[in-house]
Residue frames relative to the residue before (quaternion, step in Angstrom):
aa qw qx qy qz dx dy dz
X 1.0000 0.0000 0.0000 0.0000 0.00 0.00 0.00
X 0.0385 -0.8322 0.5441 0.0992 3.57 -0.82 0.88
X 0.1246 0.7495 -0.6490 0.0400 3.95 -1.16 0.45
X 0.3371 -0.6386 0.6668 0.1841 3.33 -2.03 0.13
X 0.6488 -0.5250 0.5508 -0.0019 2.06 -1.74 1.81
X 0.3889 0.7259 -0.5592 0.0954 3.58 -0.72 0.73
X 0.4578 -0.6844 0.5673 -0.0128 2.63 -0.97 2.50
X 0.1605 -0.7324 0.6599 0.0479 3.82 -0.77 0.93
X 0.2490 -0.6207 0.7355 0.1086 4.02 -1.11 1.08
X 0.6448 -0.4799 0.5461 0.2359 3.21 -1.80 0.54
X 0.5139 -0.5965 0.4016 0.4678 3.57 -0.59 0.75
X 0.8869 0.3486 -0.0837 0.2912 2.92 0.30 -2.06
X 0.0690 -0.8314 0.5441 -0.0898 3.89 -0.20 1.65
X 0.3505 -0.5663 0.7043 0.2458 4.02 -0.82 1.03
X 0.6670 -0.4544 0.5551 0.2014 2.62 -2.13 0.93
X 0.6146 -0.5118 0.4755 0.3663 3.25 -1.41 0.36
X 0.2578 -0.7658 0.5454 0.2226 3.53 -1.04 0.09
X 0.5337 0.7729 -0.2445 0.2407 3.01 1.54 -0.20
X 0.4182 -0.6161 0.4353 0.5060 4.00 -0.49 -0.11
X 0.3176 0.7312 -0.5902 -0.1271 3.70 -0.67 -0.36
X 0.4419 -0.7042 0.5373 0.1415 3.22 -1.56 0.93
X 0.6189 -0.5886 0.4734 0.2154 3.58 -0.80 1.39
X 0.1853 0.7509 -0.6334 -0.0262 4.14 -0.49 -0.29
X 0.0820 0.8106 -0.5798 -0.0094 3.97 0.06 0.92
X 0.0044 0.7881 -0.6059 -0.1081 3.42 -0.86 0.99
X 0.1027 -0.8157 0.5678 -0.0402 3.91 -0.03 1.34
X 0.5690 -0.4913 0.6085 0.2542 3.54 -1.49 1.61
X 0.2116 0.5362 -0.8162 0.0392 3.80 -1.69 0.80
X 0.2767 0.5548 -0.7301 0.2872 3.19 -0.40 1.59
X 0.7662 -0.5900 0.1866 0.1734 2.83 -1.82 0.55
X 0.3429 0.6562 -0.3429 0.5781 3.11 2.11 0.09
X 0.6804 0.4624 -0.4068 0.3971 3.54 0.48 -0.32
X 0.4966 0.6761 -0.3769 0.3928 3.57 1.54 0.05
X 0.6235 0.6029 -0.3187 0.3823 3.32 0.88 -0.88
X 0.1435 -0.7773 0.4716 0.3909 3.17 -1.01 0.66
X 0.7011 -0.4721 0.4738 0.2472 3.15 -2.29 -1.02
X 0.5914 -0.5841 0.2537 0.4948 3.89 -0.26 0.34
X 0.4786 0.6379 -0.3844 0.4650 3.50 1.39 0.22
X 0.4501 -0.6922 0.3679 0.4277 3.51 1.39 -0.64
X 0.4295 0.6725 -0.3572 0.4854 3.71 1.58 -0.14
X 0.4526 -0.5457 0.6355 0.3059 3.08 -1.65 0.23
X 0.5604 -0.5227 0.4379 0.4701 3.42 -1.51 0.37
X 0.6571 0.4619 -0.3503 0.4819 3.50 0.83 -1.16
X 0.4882 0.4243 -0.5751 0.5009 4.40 0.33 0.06
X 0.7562 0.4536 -0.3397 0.3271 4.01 0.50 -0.51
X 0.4391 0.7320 -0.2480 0.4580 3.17 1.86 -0.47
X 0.5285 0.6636 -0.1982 0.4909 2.94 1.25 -2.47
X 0.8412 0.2592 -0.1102 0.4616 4.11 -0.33 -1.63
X 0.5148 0.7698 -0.2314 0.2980 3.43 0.94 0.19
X 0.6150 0.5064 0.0454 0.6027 2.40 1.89 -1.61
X 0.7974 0.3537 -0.2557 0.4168 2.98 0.96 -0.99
X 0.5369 0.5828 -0.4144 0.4476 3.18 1.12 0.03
X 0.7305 0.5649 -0.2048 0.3244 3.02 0.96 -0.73
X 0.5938 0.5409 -0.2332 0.5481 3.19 1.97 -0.53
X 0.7406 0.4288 -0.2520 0.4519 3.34 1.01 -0.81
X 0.4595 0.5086 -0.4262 0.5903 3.78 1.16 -0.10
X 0.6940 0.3260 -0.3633 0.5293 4.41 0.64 -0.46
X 0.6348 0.4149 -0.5295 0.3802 3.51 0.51 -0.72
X 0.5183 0.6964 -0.4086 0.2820 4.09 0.92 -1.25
X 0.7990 0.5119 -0.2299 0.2163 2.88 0.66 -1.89
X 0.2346 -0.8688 0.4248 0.0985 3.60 0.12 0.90
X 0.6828 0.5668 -0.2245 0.4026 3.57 1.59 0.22
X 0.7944 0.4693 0.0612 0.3808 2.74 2.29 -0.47
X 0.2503 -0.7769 0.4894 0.3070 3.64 1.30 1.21
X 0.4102 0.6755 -0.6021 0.1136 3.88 -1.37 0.77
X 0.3416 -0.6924 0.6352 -0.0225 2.94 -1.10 1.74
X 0.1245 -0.8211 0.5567 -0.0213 3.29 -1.55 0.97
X 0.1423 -0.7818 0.6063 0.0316 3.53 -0.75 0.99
X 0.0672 0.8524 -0.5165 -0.0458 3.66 -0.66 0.52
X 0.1161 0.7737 -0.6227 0.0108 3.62 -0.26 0.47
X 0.4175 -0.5813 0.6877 0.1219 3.88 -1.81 0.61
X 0.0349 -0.7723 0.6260 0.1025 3.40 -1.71 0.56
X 0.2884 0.6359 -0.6992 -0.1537 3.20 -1.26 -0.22
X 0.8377 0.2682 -0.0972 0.4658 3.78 -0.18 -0.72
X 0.7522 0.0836 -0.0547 0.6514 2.93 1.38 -1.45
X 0.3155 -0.6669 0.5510 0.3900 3.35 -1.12 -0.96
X 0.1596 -0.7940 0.5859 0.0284 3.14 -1.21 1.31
X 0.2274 -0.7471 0.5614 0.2737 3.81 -0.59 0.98
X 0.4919 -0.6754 0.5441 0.0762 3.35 -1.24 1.33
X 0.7285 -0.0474 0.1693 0.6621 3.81 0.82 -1.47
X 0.0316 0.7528 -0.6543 0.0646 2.78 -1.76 1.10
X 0.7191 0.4706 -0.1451 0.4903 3.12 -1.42 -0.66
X 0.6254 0.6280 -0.3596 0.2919 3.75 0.82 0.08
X 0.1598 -0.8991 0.4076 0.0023 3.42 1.14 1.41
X 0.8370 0.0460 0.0355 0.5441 4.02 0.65 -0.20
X 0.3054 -0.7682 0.4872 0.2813 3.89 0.82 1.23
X 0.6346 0.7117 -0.2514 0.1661 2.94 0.72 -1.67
X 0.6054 0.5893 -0.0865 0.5279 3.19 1.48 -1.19
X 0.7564 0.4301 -0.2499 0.4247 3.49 0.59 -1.39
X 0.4937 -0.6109 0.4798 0.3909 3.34 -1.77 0.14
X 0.4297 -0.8178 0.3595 0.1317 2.72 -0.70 1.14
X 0.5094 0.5375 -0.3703 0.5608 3.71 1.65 -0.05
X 0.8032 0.3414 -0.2834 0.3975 3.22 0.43 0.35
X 0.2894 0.7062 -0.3301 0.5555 2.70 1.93 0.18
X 0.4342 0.8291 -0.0454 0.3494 3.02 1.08 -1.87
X 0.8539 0.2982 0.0315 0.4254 2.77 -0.52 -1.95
X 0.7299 0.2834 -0.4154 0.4631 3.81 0.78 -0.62
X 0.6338 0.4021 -0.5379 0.3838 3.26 0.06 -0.34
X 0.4177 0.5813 -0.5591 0.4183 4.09 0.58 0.05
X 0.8062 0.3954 -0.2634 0.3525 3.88 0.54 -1.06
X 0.3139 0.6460 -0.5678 0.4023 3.51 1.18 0.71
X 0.0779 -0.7651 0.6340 -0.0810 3.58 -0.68 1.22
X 0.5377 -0.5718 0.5373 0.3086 3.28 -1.20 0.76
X 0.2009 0.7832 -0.5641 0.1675 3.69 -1.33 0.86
X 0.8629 -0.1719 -0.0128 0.4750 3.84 -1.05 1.02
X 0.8911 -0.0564 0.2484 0.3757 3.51 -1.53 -0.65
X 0.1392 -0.7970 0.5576 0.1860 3.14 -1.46 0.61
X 0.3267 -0.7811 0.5270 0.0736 3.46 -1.13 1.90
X 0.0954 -0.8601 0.4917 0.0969 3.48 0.09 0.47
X 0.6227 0.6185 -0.2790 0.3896 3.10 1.37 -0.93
X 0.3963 0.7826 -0.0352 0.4787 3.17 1.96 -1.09
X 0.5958 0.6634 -0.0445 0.4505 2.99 0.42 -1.92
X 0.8338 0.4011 -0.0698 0.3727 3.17 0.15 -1.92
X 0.6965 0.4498 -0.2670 0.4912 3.33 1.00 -1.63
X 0.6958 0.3628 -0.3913 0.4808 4.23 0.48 -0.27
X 0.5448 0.3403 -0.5436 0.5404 3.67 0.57 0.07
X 0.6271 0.4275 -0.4711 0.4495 4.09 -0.27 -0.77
X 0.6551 0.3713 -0.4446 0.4850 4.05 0.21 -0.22
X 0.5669 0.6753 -0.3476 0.3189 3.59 0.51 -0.99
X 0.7683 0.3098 -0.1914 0.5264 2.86 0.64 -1.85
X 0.3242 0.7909 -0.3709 0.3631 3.64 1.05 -0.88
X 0.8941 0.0818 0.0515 0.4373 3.21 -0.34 -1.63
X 0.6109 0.3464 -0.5287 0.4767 3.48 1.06 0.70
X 0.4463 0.5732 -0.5591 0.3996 3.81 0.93 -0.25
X 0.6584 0.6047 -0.3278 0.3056 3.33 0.52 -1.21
X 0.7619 0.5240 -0.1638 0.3436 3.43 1.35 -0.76
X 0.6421 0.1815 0.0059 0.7448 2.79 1.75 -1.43
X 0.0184 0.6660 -0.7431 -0.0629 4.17 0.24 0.94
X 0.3787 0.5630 -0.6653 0.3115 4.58 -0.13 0.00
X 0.7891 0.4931 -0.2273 0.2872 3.15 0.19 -2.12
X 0.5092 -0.5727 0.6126 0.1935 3.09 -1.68 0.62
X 0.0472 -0.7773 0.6270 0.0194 3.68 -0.44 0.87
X 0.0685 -0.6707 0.7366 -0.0530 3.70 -1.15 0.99
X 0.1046 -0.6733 0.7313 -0.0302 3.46 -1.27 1.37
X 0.0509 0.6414 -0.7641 -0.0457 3.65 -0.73 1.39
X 0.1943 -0.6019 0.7744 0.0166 3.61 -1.71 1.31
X 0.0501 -0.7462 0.6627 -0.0388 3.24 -1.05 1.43
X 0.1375 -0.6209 0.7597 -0.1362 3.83 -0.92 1.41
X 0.2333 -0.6220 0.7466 -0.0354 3.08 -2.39 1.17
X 0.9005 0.1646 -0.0030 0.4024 3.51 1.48 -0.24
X 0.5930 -0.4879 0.3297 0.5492 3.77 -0.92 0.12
X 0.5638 -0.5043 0.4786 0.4458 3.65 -1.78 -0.02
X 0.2989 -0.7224 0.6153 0.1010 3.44 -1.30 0.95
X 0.7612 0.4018 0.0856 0.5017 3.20 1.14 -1.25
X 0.7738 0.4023 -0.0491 0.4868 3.77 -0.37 0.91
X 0.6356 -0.4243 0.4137 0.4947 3.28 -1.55 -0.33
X 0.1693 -0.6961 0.6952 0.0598 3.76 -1.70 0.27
X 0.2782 0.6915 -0.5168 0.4210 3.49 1.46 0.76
X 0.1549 -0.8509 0.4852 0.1286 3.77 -0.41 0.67
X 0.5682 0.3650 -0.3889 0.6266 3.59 1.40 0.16
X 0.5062 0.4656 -0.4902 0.5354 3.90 0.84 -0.21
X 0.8189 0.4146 -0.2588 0.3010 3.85 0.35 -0.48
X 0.6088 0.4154 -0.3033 0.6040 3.22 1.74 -0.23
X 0.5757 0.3861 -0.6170 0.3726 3.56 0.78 0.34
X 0.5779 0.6154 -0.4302 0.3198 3.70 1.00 -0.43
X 0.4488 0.7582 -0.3431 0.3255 3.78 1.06 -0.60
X 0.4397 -0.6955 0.4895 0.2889 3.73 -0.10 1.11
X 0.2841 -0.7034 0.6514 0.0143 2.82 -1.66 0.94
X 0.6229 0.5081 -0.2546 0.5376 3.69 -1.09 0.16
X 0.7684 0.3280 -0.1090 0.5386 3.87 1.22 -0.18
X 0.3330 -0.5126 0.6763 0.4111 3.90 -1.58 -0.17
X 0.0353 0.7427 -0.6619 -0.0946 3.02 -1.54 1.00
X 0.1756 -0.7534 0.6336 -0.0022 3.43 -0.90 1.29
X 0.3221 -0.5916 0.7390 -0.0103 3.59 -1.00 1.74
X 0.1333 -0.5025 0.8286 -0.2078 3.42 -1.59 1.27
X 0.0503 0.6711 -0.7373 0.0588 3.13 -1.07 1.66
X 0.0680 -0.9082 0.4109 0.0405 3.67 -1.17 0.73
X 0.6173 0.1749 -0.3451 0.6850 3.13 -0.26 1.67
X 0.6493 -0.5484 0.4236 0.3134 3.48 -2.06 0.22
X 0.5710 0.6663 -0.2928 0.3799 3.40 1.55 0.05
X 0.5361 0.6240 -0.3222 0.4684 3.22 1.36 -0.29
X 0.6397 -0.3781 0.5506 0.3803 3.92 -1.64 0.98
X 0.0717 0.6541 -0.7506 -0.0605 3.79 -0.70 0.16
X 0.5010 0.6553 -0.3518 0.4426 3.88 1.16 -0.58
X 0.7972 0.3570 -0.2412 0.4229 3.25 0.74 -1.33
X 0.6843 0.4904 -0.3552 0.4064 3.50 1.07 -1.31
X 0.6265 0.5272 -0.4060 0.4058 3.73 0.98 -0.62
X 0.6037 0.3650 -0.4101 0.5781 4.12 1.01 0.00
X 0.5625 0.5171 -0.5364 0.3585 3.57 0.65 -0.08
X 0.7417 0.4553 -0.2038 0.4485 3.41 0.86 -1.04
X 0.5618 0.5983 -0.4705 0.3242 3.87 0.67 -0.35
X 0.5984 0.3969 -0.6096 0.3357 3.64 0.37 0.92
X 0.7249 -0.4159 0.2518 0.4880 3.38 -1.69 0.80
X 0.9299 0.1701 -0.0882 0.3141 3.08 -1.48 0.70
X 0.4297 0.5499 -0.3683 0.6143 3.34 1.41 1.16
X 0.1652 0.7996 -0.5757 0.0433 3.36 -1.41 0.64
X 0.4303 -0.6822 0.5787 0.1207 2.91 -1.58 1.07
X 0.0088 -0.6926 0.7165 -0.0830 3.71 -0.87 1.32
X 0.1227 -0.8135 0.5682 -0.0186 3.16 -1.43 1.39
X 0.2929 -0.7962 0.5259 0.0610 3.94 -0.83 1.16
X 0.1502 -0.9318 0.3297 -0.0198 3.13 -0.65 1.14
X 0.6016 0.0995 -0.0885 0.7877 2.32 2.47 0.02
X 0.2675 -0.8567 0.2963 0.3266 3.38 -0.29 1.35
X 0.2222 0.8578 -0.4157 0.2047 3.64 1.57 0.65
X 0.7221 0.5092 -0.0036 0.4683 3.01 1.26 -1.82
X 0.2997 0.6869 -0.5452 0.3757 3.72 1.61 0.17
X 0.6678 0.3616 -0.4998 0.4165 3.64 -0.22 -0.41
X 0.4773 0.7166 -0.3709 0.3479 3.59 0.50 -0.72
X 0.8491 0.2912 0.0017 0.4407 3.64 0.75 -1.61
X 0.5789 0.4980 -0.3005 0.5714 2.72 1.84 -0.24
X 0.5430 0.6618 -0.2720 0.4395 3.38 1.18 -0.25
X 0.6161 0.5204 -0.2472 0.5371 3.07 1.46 -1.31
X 0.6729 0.6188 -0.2863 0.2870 3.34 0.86 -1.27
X 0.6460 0.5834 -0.2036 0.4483 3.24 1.14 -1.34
X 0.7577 0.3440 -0.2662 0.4865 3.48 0.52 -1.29
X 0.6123 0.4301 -0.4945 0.4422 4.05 0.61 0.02
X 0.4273 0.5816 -0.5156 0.4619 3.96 1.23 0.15
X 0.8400 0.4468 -0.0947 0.2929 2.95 -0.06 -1.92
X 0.7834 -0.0199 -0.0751 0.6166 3.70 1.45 -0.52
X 0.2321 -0.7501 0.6127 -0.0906 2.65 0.17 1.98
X 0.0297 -0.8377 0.4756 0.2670 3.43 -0.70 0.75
X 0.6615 0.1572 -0.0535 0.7313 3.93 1.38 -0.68
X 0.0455 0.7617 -0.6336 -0.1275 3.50 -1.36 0.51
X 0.8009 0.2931 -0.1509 0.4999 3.69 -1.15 -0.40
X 0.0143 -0.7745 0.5334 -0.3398 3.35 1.12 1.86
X 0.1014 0.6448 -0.7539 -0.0751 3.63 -1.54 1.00
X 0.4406 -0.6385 0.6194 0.1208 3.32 -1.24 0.65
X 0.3572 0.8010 -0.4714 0.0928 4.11 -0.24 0.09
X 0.3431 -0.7559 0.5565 0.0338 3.27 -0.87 1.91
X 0.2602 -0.6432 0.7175 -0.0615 3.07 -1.60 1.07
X 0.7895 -0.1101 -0.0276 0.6032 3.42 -0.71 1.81
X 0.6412 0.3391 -0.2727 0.6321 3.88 0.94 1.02
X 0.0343 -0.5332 0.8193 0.2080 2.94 -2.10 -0.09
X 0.5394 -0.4853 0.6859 0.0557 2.76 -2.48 0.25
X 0.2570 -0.8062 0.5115 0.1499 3.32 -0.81 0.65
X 0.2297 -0.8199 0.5107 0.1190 3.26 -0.88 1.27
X 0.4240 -0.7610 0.4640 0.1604 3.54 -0.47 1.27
X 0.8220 0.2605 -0.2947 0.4118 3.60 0.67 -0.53
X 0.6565 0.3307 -0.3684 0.5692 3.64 1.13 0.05
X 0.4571 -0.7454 0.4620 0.1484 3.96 1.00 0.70
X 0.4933 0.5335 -0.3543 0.5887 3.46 1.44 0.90
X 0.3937 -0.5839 0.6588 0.2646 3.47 -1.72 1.02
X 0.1914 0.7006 -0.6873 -0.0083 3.74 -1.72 0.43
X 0.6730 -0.5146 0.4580 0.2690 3.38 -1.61 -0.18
């Protein structure tokens, strides 16, 4: 016999109270030039993304968040730092760098990975309180690098939520879905890069009102179905 399990949360959830620090790691390869059926580039959606996304933290007046951004393709290039309390900072200029993220060459994912894992690394090390979320946003396969997919999920920061954002039907969904299969990681896919605000929307508001975390589930005289390893267990 099979059915679903559906676990209802109280509407009303308080904001977090917590600090948590922002880690974006955003594809600028040259695929990110191309545009969309809107007539934009993928990277002009990137561009208004961010900023929405910065100016909804700087608003929030209830919520300490710090923000690191950096871009890959060959290399990696950090975009923002040093940005200990948005809330505080100007925020047009805030703005303005993440505007200078420019498509460019190959995508290094492998790369990618190893400068976010120091990032978070050596600021966990400072602040272990803080909540630390790494969203890694990709439009495509690896050009550049390794294509080993257990070599790439051992590289995946630790100490943090990482959420993978694949965009468009070109993108590895194969790969970004094994990036994400440790606890408390996730893979979100865009099929149209209109509807980014949408997931990013989602994203934000499961930060900010977290209602339950570090959740097991465990059947008795049953199993559960696990969606990302495609296997029944207990």
């Amino acid at each position: 016999k099979f059915g679903i399990l559906d676990i209802k949360i109280r509407s009303e959830i308080p904001i977090t109270k917590k600090h948590i620090h922002m880690v974006f790691t955003i594809d600028a390869s040259g695929s990110m030039s191309d545009k969309c059926s809107d007539g934009r580039t993928k990277m002009d959606h990137i561009h208004h993304t961010l900023e929405n996304m910065l100016r909804i933290f700087h608003e929030n007046k209830e919520c300490n968040i710090s923000v690191h951004i950096q871009s890959f393709d060959t290399i990696v290039k950090t975009i923002i730092t040093d940005v200990p309390d948005i809330r505080k900072s100007d925020i047009e200029y805030l703005i303005q760098l993440s505007q200078q993220i420019r498509p460019n060459d190959s995508t290094n994912i492998e790369l990618a990975l190893e400068k976010a894992t120091i990032e978070i690394s050596n600021y966990h090390a400072i602040n272990p309180e803080h909540e630390i979320v790494h969203i890694f946003l990709t439009d495509g396969d690896i050009t550049y690098g390794s294509n080993d997919y257990d070599l790439l999920l051992e590289l995946v920061p630790k100490n943090c939520t990482n959420i993978f954002i694949g965009y468009g039907i070109d993108h590895d969904s194969q790969l970004l879905s094994h990036l994400s299969k440790q606890k408390g990681n996730e893979y979100r896919f865009i099929d149209a890069l209109e509807k980014a605000g949408l997931v990013y929307g989602e994203v934000i508001h499961g930060l900010l009102y977290k209602a339950i975390e570090d959740v097991t589930l465990t059947a008795i005289s049953g199993e559960l179905y696990d969606y990302q390893a495609n296997t029944w267990v207990t």
